[in-house]
C-alpha positions, 0 to 999 in steps of 0.5 A, a space after each residue: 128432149 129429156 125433161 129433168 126435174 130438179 127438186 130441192 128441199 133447203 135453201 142450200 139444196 135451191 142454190 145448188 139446183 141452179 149450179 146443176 141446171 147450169 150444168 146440165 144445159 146442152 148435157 145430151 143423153 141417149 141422143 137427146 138434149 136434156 132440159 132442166 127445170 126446178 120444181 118444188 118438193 110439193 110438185 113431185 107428182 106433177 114432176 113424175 108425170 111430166 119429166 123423165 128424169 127427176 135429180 133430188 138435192 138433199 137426203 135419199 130418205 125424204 126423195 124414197 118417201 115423196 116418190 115411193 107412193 108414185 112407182 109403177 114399175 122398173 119399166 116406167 119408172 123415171 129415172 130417180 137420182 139423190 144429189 147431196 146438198 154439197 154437190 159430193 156425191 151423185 146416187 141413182 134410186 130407181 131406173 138405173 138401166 131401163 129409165 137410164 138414171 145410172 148413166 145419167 149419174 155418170 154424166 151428171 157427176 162428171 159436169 159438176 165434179 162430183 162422185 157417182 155412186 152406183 149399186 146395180 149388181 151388174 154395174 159393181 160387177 162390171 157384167 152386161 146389163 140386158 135391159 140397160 141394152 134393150 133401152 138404148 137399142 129402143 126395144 120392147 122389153 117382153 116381160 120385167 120378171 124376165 130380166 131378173 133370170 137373164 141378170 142372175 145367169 150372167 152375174 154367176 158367170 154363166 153364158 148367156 146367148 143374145 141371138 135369134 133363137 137362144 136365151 135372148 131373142 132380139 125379133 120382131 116376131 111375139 110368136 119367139 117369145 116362147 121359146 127363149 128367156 127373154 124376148 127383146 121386140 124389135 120396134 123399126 118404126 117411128 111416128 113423127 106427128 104434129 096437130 092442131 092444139 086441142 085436137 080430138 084424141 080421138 080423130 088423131 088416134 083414129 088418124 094414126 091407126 089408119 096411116 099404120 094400117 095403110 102402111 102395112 105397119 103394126 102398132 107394136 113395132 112402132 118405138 116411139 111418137 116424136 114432135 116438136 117440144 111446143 107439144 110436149 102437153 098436147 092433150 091429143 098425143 100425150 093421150 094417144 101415147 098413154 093409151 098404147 104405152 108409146 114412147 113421146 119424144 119431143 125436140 126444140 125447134 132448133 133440133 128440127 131444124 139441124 136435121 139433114 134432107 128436104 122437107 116439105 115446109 110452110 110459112 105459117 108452121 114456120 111462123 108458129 113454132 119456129 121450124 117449117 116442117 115438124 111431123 117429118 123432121 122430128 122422125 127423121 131426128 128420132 129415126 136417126 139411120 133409115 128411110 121414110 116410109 110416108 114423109 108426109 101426109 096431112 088431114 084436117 089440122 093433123 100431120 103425119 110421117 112414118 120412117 123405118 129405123 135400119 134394124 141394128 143394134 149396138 153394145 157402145 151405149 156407155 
């Protein structure tokens, strides 16, 4: 789910918040459903932890200075985005390819009739965009001084070689990343978790590292954890996720429950959160094409299930 922050500064910027809310409902992004929630300018720090997505009604002056004491970097970032307060124009600030705020825009201004206003050189240009790909594709970029080479050459018309031993090597060996440009890790597996609320981070690290290691799986090669949105604050996975720079995905009950196959369920899961099975499903949901390595294995309030993502990428990501 990709939580989105609506943050307005006049009345006039509240009430079109509600129009854009509405918009967005069942909008999906990069496979994902998103979901809107207003929040006040005051909470703009809270929003920048918790969402992905952050859409400013009003000046792009006053959304760069409640934003411009947050910024890590162009790859964690959230994607930002300036709407005007009449709803004419739909502007991404920062995240445009890696955080998605650029195809976010597209999205947006088509729902609610408004113009995208785009400034990325390589999208003016109409070049390929390297770390837009990498995003979509769930590879791990191996350094962001790295992309801007990579942008120059193809902005000057220059060729550019996505291979596995030319300029931009796609693999899932660290030891190639001498030998190119750019290296884009290739990261096939992903973890679907669920855990007893207030869980020790501690065990349910510890937890993890051992199904990984049992599976001859390594911690770099994991694209992200997923869960059900009920845990999307759980102090366990959100920590666990922070510690080793994972991805968190969560997904509503009914996108668990739309997932293809058999799973293992219970009654009280069930009961509790709305679907009987989580840590399966959200990683068959978050895997899409591929094949279960450990459906499912459970220990003292904690459940895990690894699935491998079938190795391909994809240039269709608009």
């Amino acid at each position: 789910m990709i939580q989105t922050a609506l943050i307005a500064f006049t009345d006039t910027g509240k009430a079109l918040s509600a129009r854009i809310a509405e918009a967005l409902s069942g909008m999906r992004f990069r496979d994902e459903t998103v979901e809107a929630a207003v929040y006040p300018h005051q909470e703009t720090k809270a929003a920048w932890e918790e969402c992905r997505a952050l859409v400013f009604i009003g000046a792009s002056g006053i959304a760069v200075r409640y934003v411009a004491p947050l910024l890590t970097d162009k790859l964690h970032d959230p994607a930002v985005l300036v709407i005007d307060e009449l709803g004419r124009f739909v502007i991404p600030l920062l995240a445009g390819h890696v955080g998605g705020a650029n195809h976010f825009a597209r999205l947006l201004a088509v729902r609610i009739g408004a113009v995208p206003v785009i400034t990325t050189a390589t999208d003016v240009e109409g070049v390929f965009s390297v770390d837009e790909f990498a995003a979509e594709n769930g590879l791990k970029i191996s350094a962001k001084s790295r992309i801007k080479p990579v942008a120059k050459m193809l902005l000057e018309g220059k060729p550019v070689n996505l291979a596995l031993a030319d300029d931009v090597i796609v693999s899932g060996d660290e030891s190639d990343i001498d030998r190119c440009i750019l290296h884009l890790m290739v990261r096939p597996a992903v973890v679907g978790m669920g855990c007893r609320r207030d869980k020790d981070p501690a065990e349910l690290e510890a937890y993890l590292l051992e199904t990984l290691g049992k599976l001859g799986v390594e911690l770099r090669h994991v694209a992200c954890v997923a869960s059900i949105d009920v845990k999307k604050d759980e102090k366990a996975l959100t920590a666990l996720c922070a510690k080793y720079d994972i991805p968190f995905r969560t997904y509503s009950a009914e996108e668990l429950r739309e997932v293809p196959g058999d799973f293992e369920g219970s009654a009280f899961v069930e009961k509790t959160v709305g679907v009987s099975d989580v840590s399966a499903r959200a990683a068959a949901r978050a895997g899409g094409a591929g094949k279960f390595l450990l459906k499912k294995d459970s220990r003292d309030g904690m459940t895990i299930s690894v699935f491998e993502k079938y190795r391909r990428v994809t240039f269709d990501y608009e």
